[in-house]
C-alpha positions as CSV (number, residue, x, y, z in Angstrom):
1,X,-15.4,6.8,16.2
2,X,-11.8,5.4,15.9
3,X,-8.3,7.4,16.3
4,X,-8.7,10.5,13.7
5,X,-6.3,13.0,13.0
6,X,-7.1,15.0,15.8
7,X,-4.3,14.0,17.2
8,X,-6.0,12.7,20.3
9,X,-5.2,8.6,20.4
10,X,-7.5,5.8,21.5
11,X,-7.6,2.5,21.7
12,X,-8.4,0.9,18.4
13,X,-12.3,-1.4,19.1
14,X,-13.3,-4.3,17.0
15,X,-16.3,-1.9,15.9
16,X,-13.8,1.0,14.7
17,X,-12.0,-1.7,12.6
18,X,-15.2,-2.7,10.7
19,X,-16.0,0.9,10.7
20,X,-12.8,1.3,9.2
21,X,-13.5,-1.4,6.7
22,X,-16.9,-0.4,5.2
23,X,-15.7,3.0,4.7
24,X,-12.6,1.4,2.6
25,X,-15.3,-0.4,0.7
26,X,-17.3,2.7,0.0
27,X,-14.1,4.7,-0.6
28,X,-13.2,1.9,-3.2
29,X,-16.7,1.7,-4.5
30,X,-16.8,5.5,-5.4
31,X,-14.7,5.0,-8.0
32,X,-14.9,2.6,-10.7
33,X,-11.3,2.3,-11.3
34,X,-10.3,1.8,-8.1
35,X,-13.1,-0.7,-7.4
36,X,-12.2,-2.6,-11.1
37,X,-8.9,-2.7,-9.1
38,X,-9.7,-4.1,-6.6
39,X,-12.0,-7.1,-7.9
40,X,-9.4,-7.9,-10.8
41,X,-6.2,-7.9,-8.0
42,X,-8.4,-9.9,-5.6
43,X,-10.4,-12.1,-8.3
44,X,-13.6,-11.5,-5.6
45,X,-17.4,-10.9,-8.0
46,X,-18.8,-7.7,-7.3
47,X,-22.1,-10.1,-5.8
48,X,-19.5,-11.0,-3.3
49,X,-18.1,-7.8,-2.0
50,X,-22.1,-6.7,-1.1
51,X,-22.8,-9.9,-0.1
52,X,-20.3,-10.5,2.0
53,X,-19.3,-6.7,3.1
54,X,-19.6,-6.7,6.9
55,X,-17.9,-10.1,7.3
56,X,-13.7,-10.4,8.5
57,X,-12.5,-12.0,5.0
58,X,-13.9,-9.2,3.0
59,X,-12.6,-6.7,5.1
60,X,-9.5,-8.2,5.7
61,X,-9.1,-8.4,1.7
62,X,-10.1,-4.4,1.4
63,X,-7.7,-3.5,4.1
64,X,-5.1,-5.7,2.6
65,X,-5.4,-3.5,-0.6
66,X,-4.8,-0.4,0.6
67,X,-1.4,-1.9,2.4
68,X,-0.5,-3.2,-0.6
69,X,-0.5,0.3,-2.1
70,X,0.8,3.6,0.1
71,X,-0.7,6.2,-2.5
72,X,-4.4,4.6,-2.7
73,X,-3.8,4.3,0.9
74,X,-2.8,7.9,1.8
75,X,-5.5,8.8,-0.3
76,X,-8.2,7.1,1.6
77,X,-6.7,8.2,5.0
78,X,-7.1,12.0,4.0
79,X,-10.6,11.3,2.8
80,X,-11.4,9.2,5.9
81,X,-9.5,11.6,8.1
82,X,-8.0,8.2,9.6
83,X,-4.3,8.0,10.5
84,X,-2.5,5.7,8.0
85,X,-1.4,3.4,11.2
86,X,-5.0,2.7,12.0
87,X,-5.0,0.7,9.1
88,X,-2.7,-2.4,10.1
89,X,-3.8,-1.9,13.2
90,X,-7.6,-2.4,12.2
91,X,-6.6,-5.6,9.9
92,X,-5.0,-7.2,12.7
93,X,-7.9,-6.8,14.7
94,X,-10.3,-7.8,12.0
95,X,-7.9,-10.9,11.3
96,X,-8.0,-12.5,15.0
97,X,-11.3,-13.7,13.8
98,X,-9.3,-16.4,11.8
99,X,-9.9,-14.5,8.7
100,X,-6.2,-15.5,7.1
101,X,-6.7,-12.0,4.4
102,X,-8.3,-14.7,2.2
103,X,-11.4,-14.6,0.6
């Protein structure tokens, strides 16, 4: 998998960031605040979050979330077990796809 917390570092893959981003999704999914959240701050339907799950602009937008908010995204580190700086490091990566974070 990606960079955990075992303190052993590697390279960040385009896989590991989409790995990354599906588990945001199901993280945000799990609860129905956090997903409420997510859809009103972001204006995406819930048809287009499944829909459109495994594509950059969806992830981009998830990933974007939990930057814009260091205690949802602490939280999902330490339920991931993923370092907090795999996070921007796995948007950027998702981004070079020409994503542009919108959706």
């Amino acid at each position: 998998m990606c960079a955990l917390k075992s303190g052993r570092a590697k390279a960040l893959t385009r896989d590991d960031a989409e790995t990354i981003a599906i588990r945001a999704i199901g993280f945000l999914a799990e609860d129905s605040r956090r997903l409420g959240r997510f859809l009103s701050l972001t204006g995406m339907e819930p048809q287009t979050l499944i829909a459109e799950a495994e594509t950059p602009p969806v992830q981009v937008a998830v990933l974007d979330h939990l930057l814009g908010d260091e205690s949802l995204l602490m939280v999902f580190c330490g339920h991931a077990a993923i370092a907090p700086e795999m996070i921007p490091a796995a948007r950027m990566l998702l981004d070079r796809t020409g994503a542009g974070g919108g959706v």
